[in-house]
N, C-alpha and C positions, 0 to 999 in steps of 0.2 A: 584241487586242493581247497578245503575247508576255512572261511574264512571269521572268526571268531571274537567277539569284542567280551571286554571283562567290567561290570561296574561295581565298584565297592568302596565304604567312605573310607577306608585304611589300607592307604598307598604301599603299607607293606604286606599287607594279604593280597594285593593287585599285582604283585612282584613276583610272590612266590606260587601264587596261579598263573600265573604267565610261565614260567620257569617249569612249574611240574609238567603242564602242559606239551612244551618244546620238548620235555625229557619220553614220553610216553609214547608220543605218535609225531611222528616226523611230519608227519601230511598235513597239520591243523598248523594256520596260520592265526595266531595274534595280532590284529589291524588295529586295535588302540584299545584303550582303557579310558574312566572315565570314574568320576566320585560321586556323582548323584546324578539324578534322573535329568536334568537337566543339560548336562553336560551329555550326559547317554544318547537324548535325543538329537543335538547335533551332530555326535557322534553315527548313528547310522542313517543321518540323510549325508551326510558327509562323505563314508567309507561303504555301507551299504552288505554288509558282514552277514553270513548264511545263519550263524546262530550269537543269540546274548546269552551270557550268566550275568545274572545278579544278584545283588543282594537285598532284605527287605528293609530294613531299618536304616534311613540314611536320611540328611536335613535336606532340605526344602524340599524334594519332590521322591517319596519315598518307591520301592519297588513296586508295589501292589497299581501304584499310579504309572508308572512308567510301562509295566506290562501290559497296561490296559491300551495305554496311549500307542504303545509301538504295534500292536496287535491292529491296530483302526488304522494307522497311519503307513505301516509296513507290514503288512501283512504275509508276507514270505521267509519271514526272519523268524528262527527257531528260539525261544526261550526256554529257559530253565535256572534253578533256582538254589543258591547254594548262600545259607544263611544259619546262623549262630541262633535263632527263633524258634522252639519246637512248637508251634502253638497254632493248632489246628484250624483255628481261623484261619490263617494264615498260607497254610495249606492248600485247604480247599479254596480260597481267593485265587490265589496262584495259579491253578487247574482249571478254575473259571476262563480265569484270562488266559488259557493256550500254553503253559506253560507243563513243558513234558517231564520234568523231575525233579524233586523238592529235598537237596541235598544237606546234612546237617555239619557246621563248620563246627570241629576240623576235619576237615576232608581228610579221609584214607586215601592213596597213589590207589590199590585196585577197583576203589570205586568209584574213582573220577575215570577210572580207564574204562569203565561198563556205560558209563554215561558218555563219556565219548565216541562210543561204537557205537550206542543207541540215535546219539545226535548225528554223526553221521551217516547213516543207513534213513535217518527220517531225511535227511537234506538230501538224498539220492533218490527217495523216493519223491521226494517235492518236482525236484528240479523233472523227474520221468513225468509224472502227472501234468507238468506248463507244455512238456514235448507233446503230448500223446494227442491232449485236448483242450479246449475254451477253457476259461478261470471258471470255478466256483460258483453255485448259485449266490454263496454270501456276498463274490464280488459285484456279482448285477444287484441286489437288492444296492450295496453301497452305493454302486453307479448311478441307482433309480434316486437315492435319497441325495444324492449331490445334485441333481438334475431339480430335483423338488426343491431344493435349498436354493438354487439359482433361477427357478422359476420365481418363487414366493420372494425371493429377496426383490426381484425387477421387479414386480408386481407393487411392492411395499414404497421402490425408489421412483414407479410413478405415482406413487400417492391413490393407488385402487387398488383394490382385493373384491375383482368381482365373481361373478356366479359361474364362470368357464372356468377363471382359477382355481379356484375350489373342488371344481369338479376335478379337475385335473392332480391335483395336491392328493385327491382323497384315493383316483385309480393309483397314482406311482407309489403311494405312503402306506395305501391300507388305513389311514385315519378316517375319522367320523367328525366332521364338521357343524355337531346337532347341538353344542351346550347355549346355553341360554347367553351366555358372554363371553366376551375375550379381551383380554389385556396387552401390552407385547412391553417385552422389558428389554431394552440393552445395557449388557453389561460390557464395559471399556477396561482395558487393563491401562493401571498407573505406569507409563512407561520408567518412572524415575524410581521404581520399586524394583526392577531388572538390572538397571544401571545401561546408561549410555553405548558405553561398549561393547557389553555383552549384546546386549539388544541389534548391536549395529551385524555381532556377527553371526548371530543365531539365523534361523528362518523364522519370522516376526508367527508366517503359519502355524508353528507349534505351539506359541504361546497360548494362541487362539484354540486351538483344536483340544489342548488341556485345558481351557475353561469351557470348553463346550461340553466337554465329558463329564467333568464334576457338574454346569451346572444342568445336563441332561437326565446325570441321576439321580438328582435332588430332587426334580420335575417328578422323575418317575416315582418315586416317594412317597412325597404331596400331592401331587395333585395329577393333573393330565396337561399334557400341552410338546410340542414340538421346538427343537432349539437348530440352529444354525448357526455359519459363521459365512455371513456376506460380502466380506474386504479381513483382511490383516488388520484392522483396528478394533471390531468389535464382534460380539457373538449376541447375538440377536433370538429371543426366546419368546414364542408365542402360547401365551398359558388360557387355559378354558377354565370359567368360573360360573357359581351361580347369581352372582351380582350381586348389588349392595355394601355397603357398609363393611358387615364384617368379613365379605369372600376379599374384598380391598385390603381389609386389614391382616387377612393373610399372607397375601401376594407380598407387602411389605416385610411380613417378620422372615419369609422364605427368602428374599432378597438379602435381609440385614442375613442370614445365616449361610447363604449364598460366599456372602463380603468375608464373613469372619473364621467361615471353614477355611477356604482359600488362603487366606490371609495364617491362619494358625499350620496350616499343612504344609503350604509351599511357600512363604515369604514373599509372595506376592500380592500389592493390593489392587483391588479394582472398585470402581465407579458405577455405581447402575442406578440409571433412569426407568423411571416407571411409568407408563402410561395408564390413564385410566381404565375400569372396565365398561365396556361399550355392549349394547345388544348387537346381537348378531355377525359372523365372519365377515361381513363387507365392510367390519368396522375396526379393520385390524391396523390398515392403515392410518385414520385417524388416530388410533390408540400408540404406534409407530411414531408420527410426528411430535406427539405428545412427548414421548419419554426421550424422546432428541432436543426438544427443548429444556426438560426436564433435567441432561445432562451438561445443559450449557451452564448453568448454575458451579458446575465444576468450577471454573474462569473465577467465580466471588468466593465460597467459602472452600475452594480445595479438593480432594480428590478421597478416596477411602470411603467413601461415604453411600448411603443410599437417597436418591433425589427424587421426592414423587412431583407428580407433574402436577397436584391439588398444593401442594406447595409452593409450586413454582405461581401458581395462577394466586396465593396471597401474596407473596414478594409482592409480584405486581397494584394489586391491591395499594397496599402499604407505600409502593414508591411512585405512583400514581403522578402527586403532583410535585413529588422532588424534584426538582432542577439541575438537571446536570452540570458540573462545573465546566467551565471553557479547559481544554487540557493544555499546557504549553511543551512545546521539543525544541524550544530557542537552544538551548545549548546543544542538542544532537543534531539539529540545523548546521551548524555553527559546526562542528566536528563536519560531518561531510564535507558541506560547500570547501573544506579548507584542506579535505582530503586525508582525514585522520581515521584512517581504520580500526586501530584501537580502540582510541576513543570512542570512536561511532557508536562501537560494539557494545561498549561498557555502558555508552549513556543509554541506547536502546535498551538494554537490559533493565536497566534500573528504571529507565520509564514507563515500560510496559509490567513493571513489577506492583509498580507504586499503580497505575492505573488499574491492575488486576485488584488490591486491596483497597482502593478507596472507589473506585465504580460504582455506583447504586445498583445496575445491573448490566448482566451478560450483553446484550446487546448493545450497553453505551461504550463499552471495551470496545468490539467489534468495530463501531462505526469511528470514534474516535481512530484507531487504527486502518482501518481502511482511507480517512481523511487524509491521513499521513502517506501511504503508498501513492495517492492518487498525487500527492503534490510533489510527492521525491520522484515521480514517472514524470511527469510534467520540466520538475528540474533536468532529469536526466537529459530529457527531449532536448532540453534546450541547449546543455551541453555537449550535448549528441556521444553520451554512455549510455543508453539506452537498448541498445544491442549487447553491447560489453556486460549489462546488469543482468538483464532478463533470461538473456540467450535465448531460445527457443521459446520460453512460455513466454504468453501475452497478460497483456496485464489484468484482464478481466481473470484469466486463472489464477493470479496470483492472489487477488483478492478473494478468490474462492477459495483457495487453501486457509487464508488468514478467516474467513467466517466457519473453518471445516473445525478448530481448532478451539476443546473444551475446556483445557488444563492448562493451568495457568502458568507452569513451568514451561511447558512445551512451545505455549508462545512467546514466553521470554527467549528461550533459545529461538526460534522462527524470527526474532523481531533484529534480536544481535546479529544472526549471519544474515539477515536480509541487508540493514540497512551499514553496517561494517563493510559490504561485500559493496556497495556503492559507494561507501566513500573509497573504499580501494580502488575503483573504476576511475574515481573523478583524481585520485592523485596519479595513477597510469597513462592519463591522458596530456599526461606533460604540460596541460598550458594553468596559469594561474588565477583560477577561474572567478576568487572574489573580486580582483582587480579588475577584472576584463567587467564582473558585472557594476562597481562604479565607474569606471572609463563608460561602459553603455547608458548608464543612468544622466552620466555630464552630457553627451551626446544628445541626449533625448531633451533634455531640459532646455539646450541652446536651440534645437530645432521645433519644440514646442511649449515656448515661455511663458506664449499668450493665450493657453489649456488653464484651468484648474488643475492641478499639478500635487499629490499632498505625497509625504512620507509613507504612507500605508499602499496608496494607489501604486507607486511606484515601489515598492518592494513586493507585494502583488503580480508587477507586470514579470518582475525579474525571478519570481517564484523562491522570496528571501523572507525568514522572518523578521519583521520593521524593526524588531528591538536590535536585531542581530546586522540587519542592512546599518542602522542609523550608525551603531559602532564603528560599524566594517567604515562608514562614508569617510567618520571623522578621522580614522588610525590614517585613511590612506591620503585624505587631501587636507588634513589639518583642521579643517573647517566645520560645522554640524552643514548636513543635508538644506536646513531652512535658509543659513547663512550662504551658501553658493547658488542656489536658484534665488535671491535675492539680488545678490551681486548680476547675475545673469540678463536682470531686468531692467539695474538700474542701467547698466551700460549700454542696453538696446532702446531705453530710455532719451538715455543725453544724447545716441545718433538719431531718434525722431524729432529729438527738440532743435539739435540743429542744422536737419536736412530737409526739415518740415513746415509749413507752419500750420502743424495741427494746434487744439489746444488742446489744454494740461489734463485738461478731465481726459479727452479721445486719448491722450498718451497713455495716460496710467491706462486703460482699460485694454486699449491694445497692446500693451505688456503682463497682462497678468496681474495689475491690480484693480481689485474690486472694488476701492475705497480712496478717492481725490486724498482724504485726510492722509491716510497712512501712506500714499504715496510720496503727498509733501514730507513728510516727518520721516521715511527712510530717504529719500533723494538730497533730503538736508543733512543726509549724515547723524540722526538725532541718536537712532536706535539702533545700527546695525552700520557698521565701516563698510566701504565699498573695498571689494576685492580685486579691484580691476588688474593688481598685477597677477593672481595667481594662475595659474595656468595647469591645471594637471593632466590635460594630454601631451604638451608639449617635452 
């Protein structure tokens, strides 16, 4: 039994093609429907259906794109084409792309029944063809070009593109690796342009494989050059130029038209970094790292846009001898240590938003953030949620995701379920854990009075922000922080003065103070009351 999917933007022509269908031929099954090409394409990696109809005219990802994409992607799946468009272009696209009949809505019952016997007699003959023998020469060429794309992509992720690579690229590809230069462009798709949920439930692969296709034929166009797609996040395009100026200046307006087709055709936007162009293919890598950097500029001014890496290199320029601001997280501090996952969430959010917009550059975001992981792992340690946080990744990866990360939304959400998801760890953990760190703080002070001892050092030791320690000190024992290691000293104080007969100067200094004067003038009660009843371990 024949398995059949229907895509069309008007849920009531999806109905009454469904319905003719079931009335005509018993044996043709209906496995789902679908409004636009993008729902199409979930649709048959999901179901996996012997033949499509579609339609051509539909928003964000029209037919002409979908047949092309399902044609590369599923290659066993029957098309054909029933559309309200008499328009020859249209046609012969269709026929381009694989597509075995080009039906005019409103469909007649006996000519969707002729179309039906013709699609299935082709899907009996497919299905004898997989029995009989090996796939297709077109499927080895695909297999060869996916082999090239996985070679050249490693080649690219160890930072070389040498003379065996090439050589190798040019036997599987059939390319010619002779133009005087080479550029390599990544383009990223804006994931907040799909929406979260759709994105969470699509194969993130398709996205990619439709911007590969558009921006492959664009290539083919303009200019000459090869495109891939090396991970689920970006489609990676290596363009051959004559160099200079104005081949540069190309490469640019091809990208901006790249950004704007995309964007005009399927409501989708993307990001693309450009690398310089470079002499010779061993310089494709360099041109690679180039438009990676190029991309990180997403993090400052935002995503839709085209980033050249001659740009990136004035930013730099210009921010040269800017001084980055110290960043503060006292309040998202402050939320974890105390186990507030909402909160966490929300102040994480809004910090790494606000750091996203007032940054000077891509890389002080980064480091700033990364400071913060490396000090909430630390905390973690010390609480021992550390397991509970990480689970399985270690922390050098996670740092590696936080610098993988261009778009400044994406780390907003990275930054909220990161650092939300630890303080949920620290309130799971049942114990009360600001308390436990001034109980350890008093502890510490009574067994080392006669240290250099300050407010910073000791929130430091406790991996607490000082502003955020000093508060926590006073809520919970009354007192500020300098007032209780004061008191601490004076009473280890009056038991040397009268179990000893050191003198006054040897006393103060083997208590902690640095200065006869100010030991007289606190022992006298001048500046600072002695606390000798409080007790807050007790």
């Amino acid at each position: 039994m024949p398995n059949i999917v229907i895509v069309d933007d008007e849920a009531i022509f999806r109905r009454g093609l469904s319905s003719m269908i079931a009335s005509l031929d018993a044996e043709w099954r209906v496995v789902g429907d679908a409004r636009d090409g993008y729902e199409a394409l979930d649709l048959l990696q999901e179901r996996r259906p012997d033949v499509m109809l579609t339609d051509i005219r539909m928003p964000r990802m029209d037919g002409l794109q979908l047949q092309k994409i399902a044609r590369e992607r599923f290659p066993d799946v029957v098309s054909a084409v029933v559309s309200g468009y008499e328009d020859f272009a249209y046609v012969k696209q269709s026929m381009q792309h694989g597509a075995k009949d080009y039906l005019m809505k409103p469909i007649e019952r006996e000519e969707l029944a002729k179309l039906l016997d013709r699609l299935k007699a082709e899907v009996r003959e497919r299905a004898a063809r997989r029995s009989a023998a090996p796939g297709p020469a077109k499927g080895d060429q695909r297999r060869a070009r996916e082999r090239a794309s996985e070679h050249l992509a490693a080649a690219l992720a160890r930072g070389v593109v040498g003379a065996d690579d090439i050589r190798q690229l040019e036997e599987e590809l059939g390319l010619r690796f002779d133009a005087p230069c080479y550029a390599c462009m990544i383009v990223k798709l804006d994931k907040r342009s799909v929406g979260s949920e759709r994105y969470g439930r699509a194969d993130p692969s398709l996205f990619q494989l439709y911007i590969q296709q558009f921006v492959q034929e664009v290539i083919d166009r303009r200019t000459t050059g090869f495109c891939f797609v090396p991970n689920d996040s970006e489609v990676v395009a290596m363009l051959n130029g004559e160099g200079g100026a104005d081949a540069m200046r190309k490469h640019l307006e091809m990208a901006e038209s790249i950004r704007l087709q995309i964007k005009s055709l399927s409501d989708l936007t993307v990001t693309i970094g450009v690398g310089r162009l470079s002499p010779g293919a061993e310089s494709l890598a360099s041109s690679y790292r180039e438009a990676e950097i190029a991309l990180l500029r997403r993090l400052i001014v935002g995503g839709d846009k085209v980033l050249a890496y001659e740009r990136t290199e004035e930013d730099g320029a210009t921010l040269a001898h800017a001084e980055p601001r110290e960043w503060s997280w006292e309040a998202l501090e402050r939320a974890i240590a105390d186990g507030r996952p909402a909160e966490a969430e929300e102040r994480a959010r809004e910090a790494a938003a606000e750091l996203c917009r007032k940054a000077p550059t891509p890389q002080t975001v980064h480091r700033h953030i990364c400071k913060l992981v490396i000090r909430c792992y630390e905390l973690s340690s010390e609480w021992g949620v550390a397991k509970a946080w990480l689970g399985e990744k270690d922390v050098r990866e996670l740092l590696f995701d936080v610098c993988s990360v261009s778009a400044s939304d994406e780390l907003t959400d990275l930054c909220g379920s990161l650092f939300g998801r630890l303080a949920g760890c620290v309130a799971a953990a049942g114990a009360d854990r600001p308390a436990d760190a001034v109980a350890k703080a008093i502890r510490y002070m009574e067994a080392n009075y006669a240290e250099p001892i300050t407010l910073g050092s000791m929130a430091e030791m406790l991996y607490l922000n000082p502003a955020y320690f000093s508060a926590l000190f006073k809520q919970k024992t009354g007192v500020t922080f300098v007032e209780r290691l004061t008191a601490i000293r004076v009473e280890a104080a009056k038991h040397l003065l009268a179990a000893t007969n050191a003198l006054v100067t040897e006393v103060a200094e083997r208590t902690g103070f640095r200065h006869v004067r100010h030991f007289n003038r606190v022992f006298k009660g001048e500046s600072v009351p002695l606390l000798l009843s409080l007790d807050f371990l007790s």
